[in-house]
C-alpha positions as CSV (number, residue, x, y, z in Angstrom):
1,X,-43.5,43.6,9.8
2,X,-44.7,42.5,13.4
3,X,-42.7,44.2,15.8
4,X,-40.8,41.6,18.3
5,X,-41.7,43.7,21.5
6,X,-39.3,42.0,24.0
7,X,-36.4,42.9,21.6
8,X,-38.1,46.6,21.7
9,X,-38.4,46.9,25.3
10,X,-34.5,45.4,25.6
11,X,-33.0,48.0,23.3
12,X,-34.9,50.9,24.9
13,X,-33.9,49.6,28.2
14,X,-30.0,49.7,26.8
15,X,-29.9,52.9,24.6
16,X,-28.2,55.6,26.6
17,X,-29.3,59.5,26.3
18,X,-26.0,61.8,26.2
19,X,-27.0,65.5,26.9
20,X,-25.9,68.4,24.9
21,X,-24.4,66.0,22.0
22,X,-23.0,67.2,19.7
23,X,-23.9,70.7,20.8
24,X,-26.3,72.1,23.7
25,X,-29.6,71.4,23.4
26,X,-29.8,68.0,21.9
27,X,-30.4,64.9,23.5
28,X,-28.1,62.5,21.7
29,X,-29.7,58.6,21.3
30,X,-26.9,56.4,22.1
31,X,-26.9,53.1,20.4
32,X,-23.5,51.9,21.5
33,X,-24.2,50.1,24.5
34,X,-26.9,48.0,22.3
35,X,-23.9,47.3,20.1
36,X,-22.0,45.8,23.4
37,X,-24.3,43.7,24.5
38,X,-23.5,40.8,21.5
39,X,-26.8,38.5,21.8
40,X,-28.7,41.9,21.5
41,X,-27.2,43.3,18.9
42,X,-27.2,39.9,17.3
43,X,-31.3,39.9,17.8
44,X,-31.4,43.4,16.7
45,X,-29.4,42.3,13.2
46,X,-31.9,39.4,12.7
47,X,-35.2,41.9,13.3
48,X,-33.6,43.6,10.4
49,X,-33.1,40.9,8.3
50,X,-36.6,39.8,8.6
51,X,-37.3,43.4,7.7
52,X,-34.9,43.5,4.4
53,X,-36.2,39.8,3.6
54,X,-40.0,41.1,3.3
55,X,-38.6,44.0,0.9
56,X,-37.3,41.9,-1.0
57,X,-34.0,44.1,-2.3
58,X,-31.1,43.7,-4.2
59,X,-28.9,46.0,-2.7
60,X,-28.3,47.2,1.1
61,X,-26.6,50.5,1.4
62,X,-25.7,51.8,4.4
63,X,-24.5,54.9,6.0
64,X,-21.4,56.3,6.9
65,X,-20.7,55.1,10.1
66,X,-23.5,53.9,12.1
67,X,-25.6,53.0,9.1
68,X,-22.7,50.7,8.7
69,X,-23.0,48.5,11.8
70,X,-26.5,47.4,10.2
71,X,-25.9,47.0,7.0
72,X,-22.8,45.5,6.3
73,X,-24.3,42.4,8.7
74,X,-27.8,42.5,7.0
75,X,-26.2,42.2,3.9
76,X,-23.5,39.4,4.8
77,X,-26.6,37.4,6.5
78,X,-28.6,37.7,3.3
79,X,-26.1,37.5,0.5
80,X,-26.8,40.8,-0.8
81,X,-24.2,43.4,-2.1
82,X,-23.5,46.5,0.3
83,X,-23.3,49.6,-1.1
84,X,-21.3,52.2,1.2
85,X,-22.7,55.9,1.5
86,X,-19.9,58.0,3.1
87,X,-18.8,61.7,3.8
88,X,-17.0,63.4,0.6
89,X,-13.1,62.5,0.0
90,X,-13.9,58.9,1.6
91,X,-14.8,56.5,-1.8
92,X,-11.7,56.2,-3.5
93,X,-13.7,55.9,-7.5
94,X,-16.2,57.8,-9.4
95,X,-18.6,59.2,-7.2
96,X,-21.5,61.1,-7.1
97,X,-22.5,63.7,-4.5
98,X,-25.5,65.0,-2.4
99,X,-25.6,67.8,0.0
100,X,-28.3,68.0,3.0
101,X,-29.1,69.9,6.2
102,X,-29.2,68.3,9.5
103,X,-30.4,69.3,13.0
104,X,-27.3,71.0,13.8
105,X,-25.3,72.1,10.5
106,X,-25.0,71.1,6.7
107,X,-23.0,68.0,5.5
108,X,-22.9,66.1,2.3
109,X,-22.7,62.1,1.3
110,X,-21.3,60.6,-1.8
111,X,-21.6,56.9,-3.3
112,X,-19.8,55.2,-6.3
113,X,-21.3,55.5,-9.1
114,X,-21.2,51.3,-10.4
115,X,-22.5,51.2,-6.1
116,X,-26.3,49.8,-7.8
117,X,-27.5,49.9,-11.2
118,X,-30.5,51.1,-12.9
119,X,-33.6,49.4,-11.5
120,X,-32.5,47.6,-8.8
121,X,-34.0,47.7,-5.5
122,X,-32.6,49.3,-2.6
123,X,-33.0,49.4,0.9
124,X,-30.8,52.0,2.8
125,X,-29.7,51.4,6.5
126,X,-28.9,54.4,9.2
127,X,-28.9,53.7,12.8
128,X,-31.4,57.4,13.5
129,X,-33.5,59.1,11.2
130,X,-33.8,62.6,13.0
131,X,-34.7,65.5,11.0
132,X,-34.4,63.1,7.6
133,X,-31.5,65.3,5.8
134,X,-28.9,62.4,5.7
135,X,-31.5,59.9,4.1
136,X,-33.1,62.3,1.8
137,X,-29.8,62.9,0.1
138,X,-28.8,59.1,0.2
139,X,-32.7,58.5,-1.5
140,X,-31.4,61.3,-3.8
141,X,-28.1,59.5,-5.0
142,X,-30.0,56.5,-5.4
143,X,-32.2,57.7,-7.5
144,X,-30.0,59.2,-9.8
145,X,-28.4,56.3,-10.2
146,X,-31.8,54.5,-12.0
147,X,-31.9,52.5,-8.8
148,X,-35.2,52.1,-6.4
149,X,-35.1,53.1,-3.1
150,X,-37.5,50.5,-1.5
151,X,-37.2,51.0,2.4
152,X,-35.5,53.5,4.3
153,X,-34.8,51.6,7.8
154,X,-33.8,52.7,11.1
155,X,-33.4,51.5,14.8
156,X,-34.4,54.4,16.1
157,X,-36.5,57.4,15.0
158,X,-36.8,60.9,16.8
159,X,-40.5,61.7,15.8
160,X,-40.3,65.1,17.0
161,X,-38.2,66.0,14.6
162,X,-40.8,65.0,11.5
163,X,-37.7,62.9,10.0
164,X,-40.4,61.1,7.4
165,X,-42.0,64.0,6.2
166,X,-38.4,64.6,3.7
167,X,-38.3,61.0,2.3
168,X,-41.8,61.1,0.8
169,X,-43.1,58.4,-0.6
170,X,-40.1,56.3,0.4
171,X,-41.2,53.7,2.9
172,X,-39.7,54.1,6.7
173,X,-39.1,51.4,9.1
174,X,-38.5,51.9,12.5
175,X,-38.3,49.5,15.4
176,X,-38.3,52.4,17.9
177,X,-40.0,55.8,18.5
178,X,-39.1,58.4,20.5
């Protein structure tokens, strides 16, 4: 996918960096004033389309909750289902459950299990891919589900953090790099 670098160079320009969030020592990428400034965001959501398009999915699944604010508009735009990952206690049917480790704790996420069916393809939306933990346990619900993980995508991605090196083989899109 060709990178659009005015729309690169905007959303750097408009992500914030919060020090010592959520604890000390981390720089927290803040992607909320993006999300405020509408004909950006709305630029951002149609980069992403473009990206799901070329992937050609069945399903988007996005992330509780920023993974959300991609993914539920990628997959209105395209007329795709939207399959919700979320934090345990949150899907009100028969779920199934992965646990991970993050940059600062351990956490799990939990889809339905009727979210996608066997041999479908998925594309999974987060706003940050950081140390990878969140996505690698998505990738691993998934895949237990007979489904295809087909692109792991992202806005942002903290490099230093080796985020990629988790998911494997699963292909990673970013639009930025820090």
């Amino acid at each position: 996918m060709k990178t659009n670098d005015a729309l690169v160079a905007d959303i750097i320009r408009t992500v914030r960096d919060v020090p010592d969030f959520p604890k000390p020592g981390i720089l927290f990428k803040d992607i909320t004033p993006v999300l405020l400034d509408g004909p950006l965001y709305g630029r951002l959501i149609e980069h992403l389309c473009d990206v799901v398009k070329e992937s050609s999915a069945d399903v988007v699944a996005g992330i509780e909750s920023r993974g959300y604010l991609f993914a539920a508009p990628v997959a209105a735009r395209l007329g795709l289902p939207l399959a919700l990952i979320r934090k345990p206690g949150k899907l009100p049917w028969k779920t199934r459950k992965a646990s991970y480790s993050l940059e600062y704790g351990t956490d799990s996420v939990e889809i339905h299990e009727d979210a996608v069916r066997p041999g479908q393809k998925v594309v999974i939306m987060d706003d940050l891919l950081a140390t990878g933990g969140t996505m690698e346990a998505a990738c691993r619900l998934v895949h237990e589900l007979g489904a295809q993980v087909v692109l792991a995508s992202f806005a942002i991605e903290l490099k230093f953090l080796n985020g990629r090196e988790r998911l494997g083989a699963v292909p990673v899109e970013t639009l930025i790099a820090y």
